[in-house]
DRENSE-999844 format. One line per field, with one value per residue: residue number from 1; x negated, y, z negated of N, C-alpha, C, O in turn. Coordinates in steps of 0.1 Angstrom, whole numbers, plus 5000, padded with zeros to 4 digits. Layout:
BEGIN
resi = c(NUM:...) $
nX = c(X:...) $
nY = c(Y:...) $
nZ = c(Z:...) $
caX = c(X:...) $
caY = c(Y:...) $
caZ = c(Z:...) $
cX = c(X:...) $
cY = c(Y:...) $
cZ = c(Z:...) $
oX = c(X:...) $
oY = c(Y:...) $
oZ = c(Z:...) $
This chain:
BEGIN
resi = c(1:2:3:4:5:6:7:8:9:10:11:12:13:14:15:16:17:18:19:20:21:22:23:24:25:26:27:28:29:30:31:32:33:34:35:36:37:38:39:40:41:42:43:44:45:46:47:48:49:50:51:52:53:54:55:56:57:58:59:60:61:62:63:64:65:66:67:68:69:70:71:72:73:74:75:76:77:78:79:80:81:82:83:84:85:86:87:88:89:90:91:92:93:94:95:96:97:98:99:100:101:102:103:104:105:106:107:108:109:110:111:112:113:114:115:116:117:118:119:120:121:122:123:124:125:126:127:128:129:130:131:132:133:134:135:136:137:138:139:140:141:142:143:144:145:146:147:148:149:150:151:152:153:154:155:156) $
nX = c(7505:7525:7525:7540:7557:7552:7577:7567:7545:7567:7578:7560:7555:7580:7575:7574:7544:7541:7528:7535:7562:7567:7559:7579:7599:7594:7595:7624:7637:7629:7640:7668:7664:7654:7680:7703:7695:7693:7720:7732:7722:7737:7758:7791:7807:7829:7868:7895:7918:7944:7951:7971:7987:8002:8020:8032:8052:8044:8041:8024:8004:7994:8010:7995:7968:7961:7971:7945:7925:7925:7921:7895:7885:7888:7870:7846:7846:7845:7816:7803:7819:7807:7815:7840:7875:7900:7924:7950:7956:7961:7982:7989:8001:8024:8016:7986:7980:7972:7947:7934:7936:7909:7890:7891:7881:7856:7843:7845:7865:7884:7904:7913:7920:7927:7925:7928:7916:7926:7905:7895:7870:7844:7826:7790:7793:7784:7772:7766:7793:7813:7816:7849:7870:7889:7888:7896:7891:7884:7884:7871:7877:7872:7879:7859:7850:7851:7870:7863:7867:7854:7838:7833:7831:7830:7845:7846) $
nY = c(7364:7389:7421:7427:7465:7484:7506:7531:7530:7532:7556:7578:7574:7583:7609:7641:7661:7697:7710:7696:7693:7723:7734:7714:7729:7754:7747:7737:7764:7774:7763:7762:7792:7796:7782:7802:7827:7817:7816:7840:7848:7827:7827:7819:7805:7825:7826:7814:7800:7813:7828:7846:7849:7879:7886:7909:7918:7917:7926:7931:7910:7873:7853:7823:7831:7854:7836:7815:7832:7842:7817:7817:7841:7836:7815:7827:7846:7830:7827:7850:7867:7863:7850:7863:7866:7861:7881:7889:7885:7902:7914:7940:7948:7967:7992:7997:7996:8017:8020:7991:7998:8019:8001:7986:7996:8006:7987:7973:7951:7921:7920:7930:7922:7930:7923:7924:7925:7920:7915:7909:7913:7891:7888:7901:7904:7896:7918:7941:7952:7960:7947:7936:7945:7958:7957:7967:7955:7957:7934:7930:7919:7908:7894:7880:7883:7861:7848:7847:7845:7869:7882:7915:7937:7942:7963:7986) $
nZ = c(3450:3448:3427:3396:3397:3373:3355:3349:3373:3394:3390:3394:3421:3433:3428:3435:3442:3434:3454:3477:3470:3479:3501:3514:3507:3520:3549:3552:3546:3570:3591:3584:3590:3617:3627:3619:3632:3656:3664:3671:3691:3709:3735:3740:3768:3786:3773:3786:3787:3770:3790:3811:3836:3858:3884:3909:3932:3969:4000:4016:4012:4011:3984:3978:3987:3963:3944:3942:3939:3919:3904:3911:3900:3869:3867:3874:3853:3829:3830:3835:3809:3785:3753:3749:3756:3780:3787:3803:3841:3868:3897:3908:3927:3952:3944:3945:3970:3983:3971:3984:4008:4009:4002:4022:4043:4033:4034:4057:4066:4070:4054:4021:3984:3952:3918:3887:3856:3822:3789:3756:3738:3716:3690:3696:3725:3760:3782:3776:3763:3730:3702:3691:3709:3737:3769:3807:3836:3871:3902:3931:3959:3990:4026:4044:4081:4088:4077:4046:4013:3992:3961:3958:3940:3905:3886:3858) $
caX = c(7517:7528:7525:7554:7551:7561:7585:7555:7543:7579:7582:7547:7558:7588:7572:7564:7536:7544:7524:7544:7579:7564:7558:7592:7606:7588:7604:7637:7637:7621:7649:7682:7666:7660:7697:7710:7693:7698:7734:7728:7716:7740:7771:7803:7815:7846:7876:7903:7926:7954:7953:7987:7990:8012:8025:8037:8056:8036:8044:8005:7994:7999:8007:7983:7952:7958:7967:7933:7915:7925:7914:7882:7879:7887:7856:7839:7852:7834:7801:7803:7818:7805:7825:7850:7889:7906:7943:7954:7949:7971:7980:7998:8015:8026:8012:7974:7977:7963:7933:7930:7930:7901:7878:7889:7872:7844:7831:7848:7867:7899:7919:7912:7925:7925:7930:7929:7914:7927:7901:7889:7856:7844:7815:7785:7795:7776:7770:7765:7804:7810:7826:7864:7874:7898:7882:7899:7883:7888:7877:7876:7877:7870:7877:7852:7854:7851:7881:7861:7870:7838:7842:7823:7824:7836:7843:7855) $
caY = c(7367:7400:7423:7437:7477:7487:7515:7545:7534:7536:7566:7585:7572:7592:7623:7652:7674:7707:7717:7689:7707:7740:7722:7709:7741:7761:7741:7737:7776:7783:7755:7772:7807:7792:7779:7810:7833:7814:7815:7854:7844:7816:7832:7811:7808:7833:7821:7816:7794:7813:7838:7850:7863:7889:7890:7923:7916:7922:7927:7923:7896:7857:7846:7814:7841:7855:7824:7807:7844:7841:7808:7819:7851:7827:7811:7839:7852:7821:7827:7867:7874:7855:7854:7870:7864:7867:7877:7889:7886:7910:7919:7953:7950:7977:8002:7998:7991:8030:8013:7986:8003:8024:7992:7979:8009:8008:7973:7968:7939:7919:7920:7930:7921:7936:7916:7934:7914:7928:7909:7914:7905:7887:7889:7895:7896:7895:7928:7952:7956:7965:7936:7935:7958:7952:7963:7965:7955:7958:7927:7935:7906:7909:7890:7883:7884:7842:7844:7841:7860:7870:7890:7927:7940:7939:7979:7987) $
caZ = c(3444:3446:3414:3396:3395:3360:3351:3352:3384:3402:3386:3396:3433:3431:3421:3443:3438:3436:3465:3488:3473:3481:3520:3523:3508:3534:3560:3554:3550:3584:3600:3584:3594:3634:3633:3620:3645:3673:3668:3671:3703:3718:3735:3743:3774:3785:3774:3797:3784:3769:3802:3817:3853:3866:3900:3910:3946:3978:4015:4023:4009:4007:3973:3978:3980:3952:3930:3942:3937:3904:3898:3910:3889:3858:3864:3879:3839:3821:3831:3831:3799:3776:3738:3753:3759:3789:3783:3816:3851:3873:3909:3909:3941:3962:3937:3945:3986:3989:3967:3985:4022:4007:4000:4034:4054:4029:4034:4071:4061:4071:4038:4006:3973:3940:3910:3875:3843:3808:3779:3744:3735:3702:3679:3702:3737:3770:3797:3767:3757:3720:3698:3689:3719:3747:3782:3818:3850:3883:3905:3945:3968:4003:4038:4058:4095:4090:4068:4034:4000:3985:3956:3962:3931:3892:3877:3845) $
cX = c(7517:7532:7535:7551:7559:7569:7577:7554:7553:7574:7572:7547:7567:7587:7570:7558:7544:7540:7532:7558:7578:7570:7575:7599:7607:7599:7616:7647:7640:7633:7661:7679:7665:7674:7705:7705:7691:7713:7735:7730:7729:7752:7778:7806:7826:7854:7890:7917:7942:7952:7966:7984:8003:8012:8034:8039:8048:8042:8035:8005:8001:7999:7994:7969:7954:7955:7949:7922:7918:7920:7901:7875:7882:7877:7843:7833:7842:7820:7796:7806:7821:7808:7831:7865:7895:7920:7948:7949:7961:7971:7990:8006:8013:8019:7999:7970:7970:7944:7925:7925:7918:7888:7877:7880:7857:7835:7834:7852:7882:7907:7910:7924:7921:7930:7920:7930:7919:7917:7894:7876:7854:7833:7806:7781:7781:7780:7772:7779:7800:7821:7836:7868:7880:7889:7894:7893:7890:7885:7885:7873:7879:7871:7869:7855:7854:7863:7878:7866:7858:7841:7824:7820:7836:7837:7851:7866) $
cY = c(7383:7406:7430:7452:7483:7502:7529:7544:7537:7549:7581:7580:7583:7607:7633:7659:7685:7713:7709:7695:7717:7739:7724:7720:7750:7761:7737:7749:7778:7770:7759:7787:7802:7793:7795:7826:7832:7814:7832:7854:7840:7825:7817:7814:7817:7826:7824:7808:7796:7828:7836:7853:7868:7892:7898:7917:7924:7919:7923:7914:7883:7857:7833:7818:7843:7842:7818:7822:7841:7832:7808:7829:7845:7820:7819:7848:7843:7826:7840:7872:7865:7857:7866:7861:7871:7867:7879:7893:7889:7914:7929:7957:7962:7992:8005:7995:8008:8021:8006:7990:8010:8016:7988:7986:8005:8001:7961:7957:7937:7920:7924:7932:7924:7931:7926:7926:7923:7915:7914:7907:7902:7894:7888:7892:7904:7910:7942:7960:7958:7953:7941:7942:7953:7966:7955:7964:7953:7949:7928:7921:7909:7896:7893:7881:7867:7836:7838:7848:7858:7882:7905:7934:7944:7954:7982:8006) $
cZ = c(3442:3427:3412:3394:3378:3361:3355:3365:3395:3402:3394:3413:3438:3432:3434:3438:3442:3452:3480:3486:3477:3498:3521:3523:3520:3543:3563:3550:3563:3589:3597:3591:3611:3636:3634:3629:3653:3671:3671:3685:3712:3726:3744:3756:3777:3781:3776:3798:3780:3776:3805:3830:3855:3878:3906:3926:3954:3990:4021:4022:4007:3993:3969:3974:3973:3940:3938:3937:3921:3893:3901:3901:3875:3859:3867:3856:3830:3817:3830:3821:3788:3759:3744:3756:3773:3786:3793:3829:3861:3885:3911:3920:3948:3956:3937:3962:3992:3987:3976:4002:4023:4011:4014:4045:4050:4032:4047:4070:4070:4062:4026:3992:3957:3926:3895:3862:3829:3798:3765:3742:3716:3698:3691:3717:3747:3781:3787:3768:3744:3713:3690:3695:3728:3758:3796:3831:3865:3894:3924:3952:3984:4014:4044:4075:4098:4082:4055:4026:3997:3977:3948:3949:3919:3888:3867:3852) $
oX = c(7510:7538:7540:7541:7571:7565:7582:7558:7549:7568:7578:7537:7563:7595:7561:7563:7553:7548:7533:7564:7589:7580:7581:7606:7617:7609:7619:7660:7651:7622:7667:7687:7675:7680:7711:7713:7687:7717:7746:7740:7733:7755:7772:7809:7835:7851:7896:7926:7951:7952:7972:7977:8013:8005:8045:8030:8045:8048:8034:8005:8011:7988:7986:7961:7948:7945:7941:7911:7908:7917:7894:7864:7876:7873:7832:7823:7832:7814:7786:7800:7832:7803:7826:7865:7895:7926:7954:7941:7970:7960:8001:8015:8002:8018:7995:7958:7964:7935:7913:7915:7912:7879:7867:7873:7848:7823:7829:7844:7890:7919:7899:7933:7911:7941:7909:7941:7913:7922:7887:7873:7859:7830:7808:7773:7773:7790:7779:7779:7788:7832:7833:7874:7878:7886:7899:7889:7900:7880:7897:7865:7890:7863:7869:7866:7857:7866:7884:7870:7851:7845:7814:7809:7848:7826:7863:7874) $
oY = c(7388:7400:7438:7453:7483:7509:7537:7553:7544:7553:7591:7584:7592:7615:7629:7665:7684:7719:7714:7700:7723:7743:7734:7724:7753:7768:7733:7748:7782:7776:7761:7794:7805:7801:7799:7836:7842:7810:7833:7860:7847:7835:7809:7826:7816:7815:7834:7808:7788:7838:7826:7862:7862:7901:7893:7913:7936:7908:7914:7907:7883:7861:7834:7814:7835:7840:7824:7819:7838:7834:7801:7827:7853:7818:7817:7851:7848:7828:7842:7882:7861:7867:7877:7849:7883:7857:7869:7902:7880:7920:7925:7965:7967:8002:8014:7993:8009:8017:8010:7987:8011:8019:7986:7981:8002:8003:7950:7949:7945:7921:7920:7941:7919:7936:7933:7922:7934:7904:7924:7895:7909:7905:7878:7884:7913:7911:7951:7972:7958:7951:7948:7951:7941:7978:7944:7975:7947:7957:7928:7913:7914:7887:7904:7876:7862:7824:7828:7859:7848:7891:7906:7938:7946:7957:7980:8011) $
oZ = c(3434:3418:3420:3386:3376:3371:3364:3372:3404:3411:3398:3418:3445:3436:3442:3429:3450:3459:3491:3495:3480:3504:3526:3533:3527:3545:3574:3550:3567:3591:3607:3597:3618:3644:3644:3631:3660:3682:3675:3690:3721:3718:3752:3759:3768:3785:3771:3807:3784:3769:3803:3832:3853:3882:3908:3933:3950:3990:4029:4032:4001:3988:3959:3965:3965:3932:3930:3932:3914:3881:3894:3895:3867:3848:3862:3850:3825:3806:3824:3818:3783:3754:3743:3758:3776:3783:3796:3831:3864:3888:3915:3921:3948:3963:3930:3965:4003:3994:3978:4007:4034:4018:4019:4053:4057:4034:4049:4074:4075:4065:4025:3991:3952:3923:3895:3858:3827:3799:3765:3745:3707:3702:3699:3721:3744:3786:3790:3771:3741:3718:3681:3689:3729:3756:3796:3836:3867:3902:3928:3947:3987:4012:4050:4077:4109:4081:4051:4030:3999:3983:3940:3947:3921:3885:3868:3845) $
């Protein structure tokens, strides 16, 4: 027959030594300080969600390329600028075709297209920006002679 534990011994179960509160203390220090300097750490995805485009009329180019260039440099955007916002994504039309005949020489190409990111970055962000700032980039996209886009290079 099991014995009943009286009132004290509950009680003296209950108890922590000081040196086991010290312990737990310890440790549930050193586990809030981890979290909060790994969030230090983590960065967010770009985000691309409340993005705009602007389609400035062109004589060159297919509409189609661009819209899919765009949907590529939106995920291109994700993974590159991390806590950040993308607010717009722009093709300037007839006003950058000197531009774009430049890149074409440079990198011996069938077509090139020039698509123009406006984003602000948050708390934090990724490729050593400075946080709460609005940055412009320049994103070049190239035809290859197989008829691919492949995008040559990102410049502020």
């Amino acid at each position: 027959m099991a014995k009943k534990k009286n009132k004290k011994q509950k009680e003296e179960e209950l108890k922590f030594s000081k040196k086991e509160a010290g312990v737990l203390l310890a440790v549930a220090i050193l586990l809030i300080g981890f979290v909060l300097i790994g969030s230090l750490f983590v960065k967010e995805p770009g985000d691309v969600a409340s993005s705009q485009m602007v389609l400035n009329s062109t004589n060159n180019h297919n509409f189609q390329d661009i819209l899919e260039l765009s949907n590529e440099l939106k995920e291109t955007f994700k993974s590159e600028f991390k806590n950040s916002t993308l607010l717009t994504i722009k093709y300037e039309g007839e006003s950058i075709v000197d531009k774009e005949k430049e890149y074409l020489d440079k990198y011996d190409a069938q077509d090139v297209i020039i698509l123009t990111i406006d984003l602000k970055t948050k708390e934090n962000p990724s490729k050593k920006l400075k946080d709460n700032t609005e940055y412009t980039y320049s994103a070049i996209y190239v035809k290859d002679k197989k008829d691919n886009w492949n995008l040559k290079d990102l410049v502020k």
